[in-house]
N, C-alpha and C positions, 0 to 999 in steps of 0.2 A: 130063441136062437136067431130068426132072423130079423127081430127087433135090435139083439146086438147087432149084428154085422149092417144093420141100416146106421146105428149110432156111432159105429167104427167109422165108415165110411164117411160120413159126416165127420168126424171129429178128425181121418186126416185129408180131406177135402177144405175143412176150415186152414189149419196148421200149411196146408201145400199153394191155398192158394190166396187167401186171405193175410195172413201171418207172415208166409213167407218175404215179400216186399217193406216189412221193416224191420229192423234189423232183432231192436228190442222185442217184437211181438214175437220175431219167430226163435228168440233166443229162450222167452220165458213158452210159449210151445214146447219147445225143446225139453227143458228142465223140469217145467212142472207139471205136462202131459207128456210126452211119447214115451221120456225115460223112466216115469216112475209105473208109468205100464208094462215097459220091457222089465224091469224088474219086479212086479206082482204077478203079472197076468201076460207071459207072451204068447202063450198059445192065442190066445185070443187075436194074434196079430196074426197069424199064421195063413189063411185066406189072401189075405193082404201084405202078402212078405215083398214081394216084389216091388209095389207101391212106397213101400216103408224104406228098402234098401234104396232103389231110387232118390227118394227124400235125403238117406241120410249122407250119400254118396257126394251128393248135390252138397248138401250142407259140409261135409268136410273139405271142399273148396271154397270154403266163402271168406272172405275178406277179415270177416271178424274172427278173431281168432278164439272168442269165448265161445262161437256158436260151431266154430272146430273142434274143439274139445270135447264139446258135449257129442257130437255127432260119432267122435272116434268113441267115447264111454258107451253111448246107444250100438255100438256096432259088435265092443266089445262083450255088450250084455248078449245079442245076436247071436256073437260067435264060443259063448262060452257057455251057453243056458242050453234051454231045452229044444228050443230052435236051431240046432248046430247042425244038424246034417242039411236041412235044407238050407241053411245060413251058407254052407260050404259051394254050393252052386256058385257064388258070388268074389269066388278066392281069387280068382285070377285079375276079378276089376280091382279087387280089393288091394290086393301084391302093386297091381299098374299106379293107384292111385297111391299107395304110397312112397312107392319109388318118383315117382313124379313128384312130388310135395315134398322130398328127402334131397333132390336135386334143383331144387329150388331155392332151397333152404342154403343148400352149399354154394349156389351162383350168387347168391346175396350180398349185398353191401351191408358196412355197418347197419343198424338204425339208427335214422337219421338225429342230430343232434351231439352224435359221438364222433371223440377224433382218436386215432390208436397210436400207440405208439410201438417200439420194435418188438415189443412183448404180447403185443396185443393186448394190453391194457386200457379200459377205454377210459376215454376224458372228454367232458363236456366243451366243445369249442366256445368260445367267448359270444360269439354272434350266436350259437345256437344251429350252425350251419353242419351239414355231413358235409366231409370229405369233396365229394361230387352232387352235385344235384341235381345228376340226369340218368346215374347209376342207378341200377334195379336194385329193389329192396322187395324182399319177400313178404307178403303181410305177418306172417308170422316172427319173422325178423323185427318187422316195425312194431311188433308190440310187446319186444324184450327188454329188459331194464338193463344197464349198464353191467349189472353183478350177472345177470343170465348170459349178457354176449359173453364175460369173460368166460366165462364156463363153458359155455360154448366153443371159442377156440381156443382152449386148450384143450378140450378131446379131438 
């Protein structure tokens, strides 16, 4: 047992602080250790929940919006497994940080490279240019495809 919790520790000491600074390393961290642990073995993360929610909190703010995704799936595994009552301590950052990222999403300009017209249809500008380009764009905006914005505003 405390040979685990030495190897845990280690492997999200590598993942937090190693991993974390590129983008790619801490996306395949992501993908091919923490969440396929959350899914076999969370107890095992249990000691170390705090640590791990931190990490993942962190990461569903990150620019990339692939290593978003994974972070909201790992949170989901957290909040829906065996770890859920203690996962619940975390509900109110959790509520904050998604309203935050939900109101972001709505402050947004197109992504960049699309022009709209009165239906909100979007169209690629000629030059390749958005609208304004000093206008905030949410990362997650900026990593929508033309068929995703429409969708987008029409809900």
């Amino acid at each position: 047992s405390t040979w685990r919790q030495e190897v845990l520790d280690k492997f999200l000491l590598f993942g937090s602080v190693h991993c974390r600074s590129h983008s790619l390393a801490f996306r395949l961290f992501l993908e091919l250790g923490l969440l396929p642990l959350l899914e076999r073995e969370a107890l095992v993360l249990a000691p170390r929940l705090k640590l791990v929610m931190e990490l993942l909190l962190q990461a569903a703010e990150s620019p990339d919006a692939r290593v978003v995704l994974l972070a909201w799936r790992s949170l989901v595994l957290l909040l829906c497994g065996s770890l859920r009552p203690r996962a619940g301590r975390y509900m109110a950052d959790l509520l904050l940080r998604l309203a935050l990222g939900y109101l972001t999403f709505v402050a947004s300009s197109p992504p960049p490279g699309l022009d709209l017209d009165a239906q909100g249809d979007a169209h690629v500008d000629s030059d390749g240019a958005a609208g304004c380009p000093d206008a905030f764009v949410s990362p997650v905006v900026a990593a929508m495809t033309a068929a995703e914005w429409r969708h987008a505003v029409r809900l």
